[in-house]
C-alpha positions in Angstrom: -86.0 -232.4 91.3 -88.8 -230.3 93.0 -89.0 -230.7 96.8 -91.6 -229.0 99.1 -90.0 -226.9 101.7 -92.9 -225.7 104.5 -93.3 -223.5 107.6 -96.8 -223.5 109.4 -98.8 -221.6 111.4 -95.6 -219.2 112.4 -97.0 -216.8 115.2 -95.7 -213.2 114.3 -96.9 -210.0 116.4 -97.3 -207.6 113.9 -99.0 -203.4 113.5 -101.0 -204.7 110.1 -104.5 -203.5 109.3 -107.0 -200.5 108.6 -107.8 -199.3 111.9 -106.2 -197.4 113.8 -105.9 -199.5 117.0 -104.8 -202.7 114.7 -101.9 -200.4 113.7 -101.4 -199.2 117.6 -101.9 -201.8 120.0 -101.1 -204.6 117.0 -101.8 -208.4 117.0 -101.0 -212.0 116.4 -101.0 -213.5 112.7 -100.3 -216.8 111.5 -98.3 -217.7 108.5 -97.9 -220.2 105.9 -94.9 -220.4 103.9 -94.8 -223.4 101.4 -92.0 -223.3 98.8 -91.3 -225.2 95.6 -87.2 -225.9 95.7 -85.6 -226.8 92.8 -83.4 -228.8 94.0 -80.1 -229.6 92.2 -80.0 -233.4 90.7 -76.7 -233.9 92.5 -77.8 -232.9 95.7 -75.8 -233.6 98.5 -76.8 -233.7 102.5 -75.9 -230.2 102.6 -77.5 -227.0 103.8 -76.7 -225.5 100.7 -78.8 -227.5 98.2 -82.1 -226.4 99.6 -83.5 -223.9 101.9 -83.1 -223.4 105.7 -86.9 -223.1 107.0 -85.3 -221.7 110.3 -84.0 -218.6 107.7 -88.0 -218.2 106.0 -89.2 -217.6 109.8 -86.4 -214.8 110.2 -87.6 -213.7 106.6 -91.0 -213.2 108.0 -90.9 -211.7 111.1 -88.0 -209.2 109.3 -90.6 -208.4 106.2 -93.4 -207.9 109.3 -91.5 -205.7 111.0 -90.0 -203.6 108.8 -93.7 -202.0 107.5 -96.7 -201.3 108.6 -99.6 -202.7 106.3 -103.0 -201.5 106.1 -103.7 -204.6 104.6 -102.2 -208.6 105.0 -102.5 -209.3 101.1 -100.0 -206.8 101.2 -98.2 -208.5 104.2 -98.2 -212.1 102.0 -97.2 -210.1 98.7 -94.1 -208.5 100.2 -93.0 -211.9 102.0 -93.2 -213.7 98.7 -91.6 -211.0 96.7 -88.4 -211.7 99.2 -88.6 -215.1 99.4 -88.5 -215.2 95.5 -85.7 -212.7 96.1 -83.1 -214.2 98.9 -83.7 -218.0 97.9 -82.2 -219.0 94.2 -84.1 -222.0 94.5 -87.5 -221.5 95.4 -89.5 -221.2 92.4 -93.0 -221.1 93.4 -94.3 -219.9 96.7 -97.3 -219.9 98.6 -98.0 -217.6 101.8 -101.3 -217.6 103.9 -101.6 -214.8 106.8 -104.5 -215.6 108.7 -106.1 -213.0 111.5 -107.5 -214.5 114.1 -108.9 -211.3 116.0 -110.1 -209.5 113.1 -112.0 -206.8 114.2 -115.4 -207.8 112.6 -119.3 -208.6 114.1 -118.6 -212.4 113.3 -117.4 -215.3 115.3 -114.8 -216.8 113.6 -111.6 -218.4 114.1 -109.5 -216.5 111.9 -109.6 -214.9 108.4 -107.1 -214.8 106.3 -105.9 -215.0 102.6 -103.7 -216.7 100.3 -100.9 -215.5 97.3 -99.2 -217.6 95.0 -95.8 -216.0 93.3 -93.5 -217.6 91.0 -90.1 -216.7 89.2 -92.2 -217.0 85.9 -94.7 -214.4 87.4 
């Protein structure tokens, strides 16, 4: 069985980006964590036959604040990699990072971008 085990638009206050203030003063990003669970045929209604999406917010704020990025592919990459890595079930993931104050010319709501990991590579 394959369930779909989400988290959206988790606010994390991060130091992620090329310029200098970005890295200084720092700044909101929102993230997207959608995982593909194998999930055991037998399954119970246990903790322990999926994943806690209380523990993938504490994943992502950890993996935010343990770095500095210059960029947020970097940001999604790392988060996937230790998804893949802490959770024996996941076997696909998805993050989006978006950036609502980007420091650009251009009025828009955010920016942002998407990476797709699996177990299979």
């Amino acid at each position: 069985m394959t369930d779909r085990i989400f988290v959206s638009n988790l606010h994390i206050h991060g130091h992620h980006g090329v310029m200098d203030a970005e890295k200084s003063l720092g700044q909101r990003f929102m993230v997207d964590i959608d995982c593909a669970v194998a999930r055991p045929a037998d399954a119970a209604d246990q903790m322990s036959d999926t994943v806690h999406y209380g523990e993938l917010c504490d994943l992502a704020t950890e993996v935010s604040a343990a770095t500095v990025f210059n960029l947020i592919e970097t940001l999604a990459h790392k988060l996937a990699e230790a998804i893949l890595q802490k959770f024996e079930l996941v076997q696909t993931v998805t993050i989006t990072v978006r950036k609502p104050s980007a420091p650009i010319k251009y009025a828009v709501d955010h920016v942002g971008v998407s990476v797709t990991r699996s177990r299979d590579g």
